[in-house]
N, C-alpha and C positions, 0 to 999 in steps of 0.2 A: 300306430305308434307303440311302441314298447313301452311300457308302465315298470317303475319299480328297478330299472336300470341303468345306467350313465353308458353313452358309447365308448367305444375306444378313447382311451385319454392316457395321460402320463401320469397322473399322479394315481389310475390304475394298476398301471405297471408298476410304478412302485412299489403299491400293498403288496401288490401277487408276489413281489420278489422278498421283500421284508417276511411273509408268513414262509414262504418256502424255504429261505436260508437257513428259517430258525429265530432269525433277531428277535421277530416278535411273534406271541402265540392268540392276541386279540388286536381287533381293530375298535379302538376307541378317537371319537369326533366330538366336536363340538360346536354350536351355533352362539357365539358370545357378542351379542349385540349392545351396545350403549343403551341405557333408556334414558335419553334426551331427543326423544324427536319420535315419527312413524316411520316404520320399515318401508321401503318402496318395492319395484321392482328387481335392482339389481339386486336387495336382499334376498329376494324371491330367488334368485339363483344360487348364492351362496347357504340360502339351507336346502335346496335340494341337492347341491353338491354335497354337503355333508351328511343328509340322512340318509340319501341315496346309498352314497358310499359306500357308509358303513353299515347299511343294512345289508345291501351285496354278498357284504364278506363275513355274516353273522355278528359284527359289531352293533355297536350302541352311540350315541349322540346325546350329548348333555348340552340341556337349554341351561345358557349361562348369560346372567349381567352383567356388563363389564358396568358397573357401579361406583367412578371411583371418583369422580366428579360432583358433589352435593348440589353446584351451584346452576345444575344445568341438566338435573334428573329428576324424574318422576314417578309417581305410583301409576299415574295415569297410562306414560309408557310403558311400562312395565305389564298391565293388565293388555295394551292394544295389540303389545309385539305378541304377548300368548295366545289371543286370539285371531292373530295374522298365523301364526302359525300350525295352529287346530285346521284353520279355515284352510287351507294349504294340502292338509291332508298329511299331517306329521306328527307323529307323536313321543316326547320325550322320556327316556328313563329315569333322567334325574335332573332336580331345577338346583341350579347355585347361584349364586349371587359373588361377585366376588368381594364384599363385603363383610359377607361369610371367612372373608379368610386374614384380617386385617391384621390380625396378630402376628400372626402365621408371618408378611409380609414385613410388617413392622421389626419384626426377631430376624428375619435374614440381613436387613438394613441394617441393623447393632451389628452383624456376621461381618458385613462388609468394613462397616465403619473400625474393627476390632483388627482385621487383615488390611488397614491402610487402603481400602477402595474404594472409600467413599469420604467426605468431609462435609461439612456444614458452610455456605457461601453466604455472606453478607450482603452480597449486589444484588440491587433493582434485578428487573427482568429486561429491564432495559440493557442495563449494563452487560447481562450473560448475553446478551440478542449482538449487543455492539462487539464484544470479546468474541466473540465463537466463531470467526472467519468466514470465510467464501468458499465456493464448491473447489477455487483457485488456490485460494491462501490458505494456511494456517489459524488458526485460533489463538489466543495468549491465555496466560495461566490467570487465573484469580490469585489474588493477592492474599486471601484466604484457604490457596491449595493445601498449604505445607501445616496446616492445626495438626497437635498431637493428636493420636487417637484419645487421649484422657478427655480433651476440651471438646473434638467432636462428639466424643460420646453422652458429656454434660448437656450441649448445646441441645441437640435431637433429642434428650429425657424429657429438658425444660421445654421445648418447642413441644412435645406432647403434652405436655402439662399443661398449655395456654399461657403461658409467660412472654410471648411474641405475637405482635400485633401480621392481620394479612400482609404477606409480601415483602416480609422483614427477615426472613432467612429462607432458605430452601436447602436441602439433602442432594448433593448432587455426584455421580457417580466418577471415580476417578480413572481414568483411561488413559487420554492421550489426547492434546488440545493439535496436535499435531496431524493427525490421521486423516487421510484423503477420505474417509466416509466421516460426514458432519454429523452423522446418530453415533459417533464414537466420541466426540471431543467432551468429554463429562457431561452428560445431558441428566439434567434433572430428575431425581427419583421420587423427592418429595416434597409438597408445601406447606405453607398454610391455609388454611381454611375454616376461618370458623361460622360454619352454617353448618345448617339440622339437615342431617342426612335421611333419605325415605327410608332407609332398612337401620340405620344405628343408632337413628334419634342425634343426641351428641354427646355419644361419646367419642368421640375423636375430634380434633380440631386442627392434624393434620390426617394430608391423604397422598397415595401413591398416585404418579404418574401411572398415565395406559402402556406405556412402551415398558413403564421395570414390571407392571402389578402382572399384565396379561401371560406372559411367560411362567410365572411361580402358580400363576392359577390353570395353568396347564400342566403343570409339575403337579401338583397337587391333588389334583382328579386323575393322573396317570391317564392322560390324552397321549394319543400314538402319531398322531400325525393334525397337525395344527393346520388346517385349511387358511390361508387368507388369497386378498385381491393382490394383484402386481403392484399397487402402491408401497405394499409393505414389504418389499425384496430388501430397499436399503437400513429397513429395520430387522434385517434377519441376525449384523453381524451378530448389535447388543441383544436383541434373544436370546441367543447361543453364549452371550459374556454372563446372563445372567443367569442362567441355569448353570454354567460353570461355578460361577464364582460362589452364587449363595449355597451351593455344594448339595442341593436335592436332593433326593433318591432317584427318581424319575427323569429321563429324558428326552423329551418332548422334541418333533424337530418340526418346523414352518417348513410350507411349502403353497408358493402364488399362483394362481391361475388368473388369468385374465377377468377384470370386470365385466360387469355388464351394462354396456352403453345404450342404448336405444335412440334413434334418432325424434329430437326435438323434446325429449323428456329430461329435466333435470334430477339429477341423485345425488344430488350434495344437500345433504339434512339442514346445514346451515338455509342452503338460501330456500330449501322446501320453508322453514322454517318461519325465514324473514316473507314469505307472501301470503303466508295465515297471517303472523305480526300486522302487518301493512295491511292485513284486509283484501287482499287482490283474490283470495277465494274465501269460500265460508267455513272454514277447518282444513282440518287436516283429511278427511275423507271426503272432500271435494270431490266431483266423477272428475275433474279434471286435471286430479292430480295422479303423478303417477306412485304413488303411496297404495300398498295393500289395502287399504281399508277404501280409497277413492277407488279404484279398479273394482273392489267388490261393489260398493255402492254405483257405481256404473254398471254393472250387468255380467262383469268378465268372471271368466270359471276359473277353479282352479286346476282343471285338467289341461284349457287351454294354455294358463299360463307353463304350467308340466311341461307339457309336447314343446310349448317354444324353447323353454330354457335348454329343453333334450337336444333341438335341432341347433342353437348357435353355438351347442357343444363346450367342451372341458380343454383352454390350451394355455399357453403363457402367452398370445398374442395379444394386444388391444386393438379395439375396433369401437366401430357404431353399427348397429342393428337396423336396417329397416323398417320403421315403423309397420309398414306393410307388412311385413313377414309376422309381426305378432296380432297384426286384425287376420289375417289365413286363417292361424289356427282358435282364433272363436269362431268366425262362422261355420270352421269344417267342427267345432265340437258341437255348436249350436244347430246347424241345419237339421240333423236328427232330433232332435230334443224341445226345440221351441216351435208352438204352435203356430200355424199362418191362419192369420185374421187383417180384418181389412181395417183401416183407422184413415183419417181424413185430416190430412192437416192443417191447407186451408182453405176454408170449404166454400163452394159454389152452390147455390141450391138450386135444382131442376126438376121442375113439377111434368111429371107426365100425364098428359091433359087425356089420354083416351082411360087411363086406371081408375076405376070406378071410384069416387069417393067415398071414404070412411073403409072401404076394403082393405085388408092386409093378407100376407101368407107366408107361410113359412119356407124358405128355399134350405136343403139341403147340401151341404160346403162341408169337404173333406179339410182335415184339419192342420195334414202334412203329405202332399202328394209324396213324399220321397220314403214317406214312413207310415203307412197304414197302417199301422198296430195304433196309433195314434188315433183314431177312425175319425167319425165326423162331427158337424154339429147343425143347428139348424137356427138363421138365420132370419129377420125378418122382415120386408119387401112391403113398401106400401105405396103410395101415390106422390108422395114428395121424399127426396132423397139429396144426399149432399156426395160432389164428387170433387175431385183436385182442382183448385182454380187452372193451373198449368197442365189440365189435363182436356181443356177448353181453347179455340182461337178463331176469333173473325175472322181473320184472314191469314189461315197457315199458309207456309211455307209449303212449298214441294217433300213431299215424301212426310207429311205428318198427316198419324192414322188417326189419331185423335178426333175426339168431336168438334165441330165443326157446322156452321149450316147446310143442312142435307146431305150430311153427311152421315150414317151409319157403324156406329161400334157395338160391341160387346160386353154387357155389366157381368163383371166377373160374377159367377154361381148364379145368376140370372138371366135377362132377356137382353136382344134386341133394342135398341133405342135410337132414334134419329133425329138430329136438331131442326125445330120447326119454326123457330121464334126467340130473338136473343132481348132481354128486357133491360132495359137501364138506367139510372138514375137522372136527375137533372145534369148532373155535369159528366155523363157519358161512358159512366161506368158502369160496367156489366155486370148487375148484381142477379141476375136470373137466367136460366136456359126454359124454355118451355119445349118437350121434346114428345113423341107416341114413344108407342112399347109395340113389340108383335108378338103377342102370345103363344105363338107356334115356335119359337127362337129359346121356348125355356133352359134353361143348361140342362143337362142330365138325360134331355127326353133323346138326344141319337139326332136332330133335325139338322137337315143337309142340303136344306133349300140353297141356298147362297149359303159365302162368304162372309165376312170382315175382316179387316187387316189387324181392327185396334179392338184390346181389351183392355177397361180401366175397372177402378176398385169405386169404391162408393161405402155407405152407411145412411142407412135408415133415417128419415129426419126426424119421426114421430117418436123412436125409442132409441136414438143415439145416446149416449152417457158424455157430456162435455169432458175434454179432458184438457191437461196440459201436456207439450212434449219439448223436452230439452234439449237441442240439437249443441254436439260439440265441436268445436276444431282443435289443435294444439293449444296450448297455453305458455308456450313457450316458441318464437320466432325460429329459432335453431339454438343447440344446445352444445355445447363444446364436449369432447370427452373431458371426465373431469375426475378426481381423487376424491373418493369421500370425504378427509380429514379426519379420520377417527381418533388419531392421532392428537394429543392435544395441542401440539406446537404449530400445528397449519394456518395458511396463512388465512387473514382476515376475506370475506366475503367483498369483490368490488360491487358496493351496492349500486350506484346510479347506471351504472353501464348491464347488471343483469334488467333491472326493473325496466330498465329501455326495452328489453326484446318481448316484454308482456306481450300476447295478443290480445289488443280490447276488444275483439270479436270471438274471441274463443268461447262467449256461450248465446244461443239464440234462442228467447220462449217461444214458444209460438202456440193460437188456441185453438183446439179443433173437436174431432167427434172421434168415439168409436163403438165396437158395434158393444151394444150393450149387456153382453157373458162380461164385462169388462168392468161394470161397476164393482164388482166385489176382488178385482184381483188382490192377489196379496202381495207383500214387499218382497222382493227379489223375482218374482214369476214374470217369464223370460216371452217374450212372442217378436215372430217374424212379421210387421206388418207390411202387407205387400209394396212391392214398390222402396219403401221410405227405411227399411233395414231391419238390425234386432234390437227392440228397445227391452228397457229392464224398467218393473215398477217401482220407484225410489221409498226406499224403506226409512227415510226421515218424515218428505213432505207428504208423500201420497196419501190421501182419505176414502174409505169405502165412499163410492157416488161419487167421489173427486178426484180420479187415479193421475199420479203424475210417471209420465216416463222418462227415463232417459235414454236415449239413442246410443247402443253400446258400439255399434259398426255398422258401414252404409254394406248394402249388398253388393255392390259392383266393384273389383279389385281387378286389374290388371298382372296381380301377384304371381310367381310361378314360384315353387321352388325348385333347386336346381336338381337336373338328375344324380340320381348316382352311380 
């Protein structure tokens, strides 16, 4: 995979042509995220789109907050998005907040309000919601359009002042109630609000709209090309109204690429949101959420995540991703990298009655056949052992190699063993295997007496480490392509109808063994245990002696990707 590149895309071609005409002589980006909520995946893409970029083309990327919101922001966010983003493998030039620039923002609104652009509205939000027409019809004026500029200007001093209770006026920009694009018909630039802002404290007890603030705070930092998702094409016009009109220096210009969907992963922060609220996972870094910090806390890399965003590529198309296509690229980054050890998940205990009692030994077990630099380890083999329940049957089926009565397998990195004797409880369940060993069958020694068909994994019973392991599924039934709403005016979340597609099976404990190098793993240390996939050791619950895993991806994909 190429690191450090974006393929072929359009809004490459654009740079290359803007540096070459002249227009522009730097490439400046920016990753301006909300902090109300955790970054997920499709974030994941939109800052590699942007640091990528502009690292390309010797530009620079500014980590910026879109801030403008009090009542639905946090320091918490603020601190997770920067560390989703370190974690990522990105690093910013310069941090702003657009907070940082409220004056700034506040002075261009008096600009507008001064050139007749802007007025002060009286109506509910209700009222602007019922006024403002259909993607069909028209809009109607407020009855409040036509205020001089002297009285708007009174109006919007005293609204900063706090002389106006929430929701009792708003600043709203003056266009055209008429205009077949609804982000023209006066859309609101400013309210009220009076709550404690994370970076202002309060001073202010009004705040800008994301649609007027984001544009002047790209003005501002002299951003060259304003990366966003296709949701925000029919917010391009007023971008471009509002770096007109409030008369900048700077002119910034938006340009959308396709989000990024994934299938059965939801990226709407809202409703990410609403299933910490409700409890349906344990945070925000749940592994089975699709949130950067859930994806790290499940095991996924960030190079894997890289390579995917690289291959679903830079276009103005929407789509859904293959879930599949983003488990590929962990197990192709993890096969080299994560040790293979054998773990037990639910376990079968089978005493091998010819192994001498009290005897032990060490077998030696390579640690990644695919990658011997990795080398080995050693293992330890005694008279009682614990192997897969489902790796055992009375009476198999045709064509199952597995153990079996007198039947003969393979213990991986060890011997020979054959089922002699199946033991069971009073009500008929097989809670033991009594099986020999052939000690001439050791792994390693070259012996080529016979065959077996079946090799299974196993662990030690005398020095296994209990563990836990998490297995996951979707958390989400299917997932609609969806618009983030970053937007403030989007619409409401339909709660009953997402909370329907929960999957109440999407997490399975289960308790088992493994081999005991295990007791001490540390949080994030990755292994392939055979058989059962790549688990990662959770860096919340796991305890030295007590290690918990989670299952980051099952080994077996039927995944291809397409030629080129």
């Amino acid at each position: 995979m190429t690191h450090g590149t974006t393929p072929p895309n359009f809004i490459k071609n654009i740079i290359t042509e803007d540096l070459k005409s002249g227009k522009l002589n730097k490439v400046i980006t920016r990753f301006p995220p909300e902090p109300n909520g955790y970054l997920h995946i499709g974030h994941a893409k939109a800052i590699w789109v942007n640091f990528t970029l502009a690292d390309e083309f010797g530009g620079r990327t500014n980590l910026r907050f879109d801030d403008t919101n009090p009542t639905k922001e946090d320091v918490e966010y603020v601190n997770s998005i920067k560390e989703d983003v370190k974690w990522l493998g990105f690093e910013w030039e310069e941090l702003h907040f657009a907070s940082d620039y409220f004056e700034e923002m506040y002075n261009r609104a008096v600009l507008l309000i001064k050139k007749g652009k802007a007025y002060v509205d009286d109506q509910t939000a209700e009222q602007i919601r019922e006024t403002r027409g259909t993607l069909t019809e028209p809009g109607a004026n407020s009855p409040f359009r036509d205020r001089s500029v002297e009285e708007n200007l009174d109006l919007f001093t005293r609204m900063r002042a706090g002389e106006f209770k929430n929701g009792e006026k708003v600043l709203r920009a003056k266009i055209d109630m008429a205009s077949p694009n609804i982000n023209l018909r006066d859309p609101v630039i400013y309210r009220i609000s009076h709550a404690k802002h994370h970076n202002t404290g309060d001073a202010w007890c009004i705040y800008p709209m994301y649609a007027y603030a984001h544009p002047l705070e790209d003005a501002i930092e002299g951003v060259t090309h304003s990366l966003c998702t296709i949701e925000f094409e029919d917010q391009r016009p007023f971008y471009d109204w509002v770096i007109a009109e409030t008369e900048v220096e700077a002119e910034p210009h938006q340009y959308e690429f396709g989000r990024l969907n994934v299938e059965t992963m939801v990226t709407s922060k809202r409703k990410l949101k609403l299933l910490v609220d409700e409890g349906y996972v344990d945070g925000w870094d749940d592994p089975r959420m699709p949130t950067i910090s859930g994806l790290r806390r499940r095991g996924y890399t960030p190079e894997a995540i890289k390579n995917f965003v690289f291959e679903a590529g830079i276009s103005k198309a929407q789509g859904t991703v293959d879930l599949a296509m983003l488990e590929h690229f962990i197990r192709e980054d993890l096969k080299m990298k994560a040790p293979r050890t054998m773990a037990v998940l639910d376990p079968l205990k089978v005493v091998i009655t010819n192994y001498p009692e009290g005897q032990s030994e060490m077998l030696e077990a390579e640690n990644n056949s695919e990658n011997p630099e990795m080398g080995s380890r050693q293992i330890p083999f005694s008279r009682e052992i614990y192997i897969e329940r489902e790796d055992f049957m009375e009476n198999p089926p045709s064509k199952y190699f597995r153990l079996f009565p007198s039947n003969e397998v393979r213990l991986k990195h060890a011997y020979f063993i054959k089922c002699n004797e199946v033991i069971k409880d009073a009500e008929g369940n097989v809670v033991e295997i009594h099986c020999t060993y052939d000690p001439e069958t050791k792994s390693g020694t070259g012996f080529t007496g016979r065959k077996v068909k079946g090799t299974i994994h196993w662990v030690d019973a005398a020095s296994a480490v209990p563990a836990e392991f998490r297995l996951y599924e979707p958390l989400i039934s299917s997932a609609d392509d969806e618009e983030e709403g970053e937007a403030e005016e989007s619409e409401k979340v339909e709660v009953k109808s997402f909370l329907d597609q929960v999957n109440p099976n999407s997490l399975e404990i289960v308790k088992g063994f493994v081999e005991p190098q295990l007791a001490e793993a540390k949080p994030h240390d990755k292994f392939q245990f055979f058989r059962h996939g790549y688990f990662n050791v959770d860096p919340k619950v796991s305890k030295p002696g007590a290690p918990v895993f989670n299952r980051i991806v099952s080994l077996k994909s039927s995944f291809q990707l397409p030629k080129q």
